[in-house]
C-alpha positions in Angstrom: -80.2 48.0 -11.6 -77.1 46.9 -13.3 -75.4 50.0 -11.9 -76.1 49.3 -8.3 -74.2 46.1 -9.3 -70.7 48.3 -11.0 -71.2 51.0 -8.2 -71.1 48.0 -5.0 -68.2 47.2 -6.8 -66.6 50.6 -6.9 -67.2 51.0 -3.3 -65.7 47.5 -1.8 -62.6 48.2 -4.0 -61.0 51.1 -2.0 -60.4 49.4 1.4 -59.2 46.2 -0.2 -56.6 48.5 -2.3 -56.1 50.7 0.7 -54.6 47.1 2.8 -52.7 46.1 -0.2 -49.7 49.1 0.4 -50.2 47.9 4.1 -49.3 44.4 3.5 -46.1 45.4 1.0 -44.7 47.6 3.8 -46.0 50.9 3.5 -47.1 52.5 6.7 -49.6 54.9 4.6 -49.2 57.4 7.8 -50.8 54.7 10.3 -49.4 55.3 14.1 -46.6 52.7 14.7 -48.4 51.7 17.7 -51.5 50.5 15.6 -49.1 48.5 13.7 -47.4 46.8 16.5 -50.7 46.2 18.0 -51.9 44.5 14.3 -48.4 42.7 14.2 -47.7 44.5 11.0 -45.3 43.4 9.8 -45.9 39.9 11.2 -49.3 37.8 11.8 -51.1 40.8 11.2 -49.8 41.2 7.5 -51.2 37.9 6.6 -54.9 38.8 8.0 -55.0 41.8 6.2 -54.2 39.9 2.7 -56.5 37.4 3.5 -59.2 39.9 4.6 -58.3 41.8 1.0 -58.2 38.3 -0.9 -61.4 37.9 0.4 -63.2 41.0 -0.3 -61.7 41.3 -4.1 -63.2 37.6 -4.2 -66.6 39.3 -3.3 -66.3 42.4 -5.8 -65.5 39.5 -8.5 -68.5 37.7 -7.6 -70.9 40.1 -7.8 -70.0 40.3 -12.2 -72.5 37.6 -12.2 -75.3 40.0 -11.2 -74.7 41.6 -14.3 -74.7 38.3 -16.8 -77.2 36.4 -18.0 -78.2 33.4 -15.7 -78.2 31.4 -19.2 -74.4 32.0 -19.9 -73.6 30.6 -16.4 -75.6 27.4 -16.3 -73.5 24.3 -17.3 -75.7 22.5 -20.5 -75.2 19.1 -18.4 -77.4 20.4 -15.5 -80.6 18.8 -15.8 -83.6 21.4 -16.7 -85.1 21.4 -13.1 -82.0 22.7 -12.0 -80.9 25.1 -14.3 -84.2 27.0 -13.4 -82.8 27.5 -10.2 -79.5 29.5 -11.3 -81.2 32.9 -10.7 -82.5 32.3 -7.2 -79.0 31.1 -6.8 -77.3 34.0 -7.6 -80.0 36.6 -6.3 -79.8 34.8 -2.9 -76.6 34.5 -2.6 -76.3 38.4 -3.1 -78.9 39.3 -0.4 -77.4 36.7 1.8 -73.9 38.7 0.7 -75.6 42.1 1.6 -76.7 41.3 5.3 -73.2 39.3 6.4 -71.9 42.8 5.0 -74.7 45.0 6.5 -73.7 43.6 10.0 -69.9 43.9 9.6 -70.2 47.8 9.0 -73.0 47.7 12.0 -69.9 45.8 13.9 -67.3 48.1 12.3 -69.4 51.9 12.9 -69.9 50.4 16.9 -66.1 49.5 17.3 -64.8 52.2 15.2 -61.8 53.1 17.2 -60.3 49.6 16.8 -61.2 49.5 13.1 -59.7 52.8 12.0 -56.0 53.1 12.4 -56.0 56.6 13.0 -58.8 56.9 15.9 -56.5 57.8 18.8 -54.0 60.2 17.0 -54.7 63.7 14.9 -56.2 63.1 11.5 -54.6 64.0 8.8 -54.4 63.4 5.0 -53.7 59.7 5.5 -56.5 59.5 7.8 -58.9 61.1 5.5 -58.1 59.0 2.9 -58.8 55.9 5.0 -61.9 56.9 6.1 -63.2 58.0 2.9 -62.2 54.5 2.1 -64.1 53.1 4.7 -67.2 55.4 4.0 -67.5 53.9 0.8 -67.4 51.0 1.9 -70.6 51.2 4.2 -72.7 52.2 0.9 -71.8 48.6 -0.1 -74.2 46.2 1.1 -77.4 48.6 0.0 -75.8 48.8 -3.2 -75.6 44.7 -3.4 -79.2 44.3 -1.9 -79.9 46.4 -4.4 -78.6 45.0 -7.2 -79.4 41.5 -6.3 -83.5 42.4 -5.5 -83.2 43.7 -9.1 -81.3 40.7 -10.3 -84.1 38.6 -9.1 -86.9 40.8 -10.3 -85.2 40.7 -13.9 -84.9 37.0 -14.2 -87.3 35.2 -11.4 -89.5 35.1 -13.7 -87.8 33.1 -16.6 -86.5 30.0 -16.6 -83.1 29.1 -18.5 -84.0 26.5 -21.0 -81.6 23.8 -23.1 -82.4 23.6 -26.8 -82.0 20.1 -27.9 -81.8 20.8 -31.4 -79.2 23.5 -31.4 -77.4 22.6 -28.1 -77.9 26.3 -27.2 -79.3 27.8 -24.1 -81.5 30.4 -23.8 -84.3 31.9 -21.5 -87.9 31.5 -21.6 -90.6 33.1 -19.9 -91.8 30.6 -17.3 -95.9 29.7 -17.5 -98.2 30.1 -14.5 -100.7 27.9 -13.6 
């Protein structure tokens, strides 16, 4: 499921990228009404950098879906603990993948204030947005998906300290 991981990050990247030219000045074809009514340039430039701060933050964080749990844990954590890196991590994804799940439910049902383009002609520009946003409405499956497998990968092993080689590694956990 490691490519569910790589292909949520391919799709978040696009709409980040697409606000970056946004915040630098370029109008990317957007209707100069939309970008008066964003305050672009203005208060409205510093919500869309945040907002794309924020979601390349997000894309980063999901590289640790595709690491070992073991290469993560700090060696001063106590053993208790360091078993509960994976459930940290996995849970933090599907928590990740429904916050996202309901801001493209939000975004679909208020489309015409999230797309720039909704109340003029579409036309290359516009296409190119909303291809951008199309992807990214594949990305909170892809995150569930890569997080449920994340879990099912390493739930059942516990990360382990080696004493006598001051190494970490993973263990299959015993049930009792």
């Amino acid at each position: 499921m490691k490519w569910c991981t790589y292909a949520g990050m391919v799709a978040g990247l696009p709409t980040a990228l697409w606000r970056l030219p946004l915040v630098m000045g370029a109008t990317l074809g957007t209707p100069g009404f939309w970008r008066e009514q964003q305050s672009i340039p203005g208060a409205g430039t510093w919500y869309l950098l945040l907002l794309s701060a924020m979601q390349l933050t997000a894309i980063g964080c999901m590289f640790f879906l595709t690491i070992e749990p073991s290469k993560v844990t700090p060696r001063w954590l106590p053993t208790n603990q360091r078993r509960l890196v994976p459930a940290i991590i996995g849970g933090t994804g599907i928590a990740g993948a429904l916050v996202l799940a309901l801001l493209v439910t939000m975004s679909v049902i208020a489309w015409d204030k999230v797309d720039p383009f909704a109340s003029a002609d579409y036309d290359a520009w516009a296409w190119v947005c909303a291809g951008c946003y199309l992807l990214a409405a594949l990305w909170p499956p892809l995150l569930g998906a890569a997080s449920v497998g994340y879990l099912r990968r390493h739930g059942a092993r516990a990360v382990q300290f080696n004493q006598d080689t001051s190494t970490m590694r993973e263990e299959p956990r015993t049930r009792t």
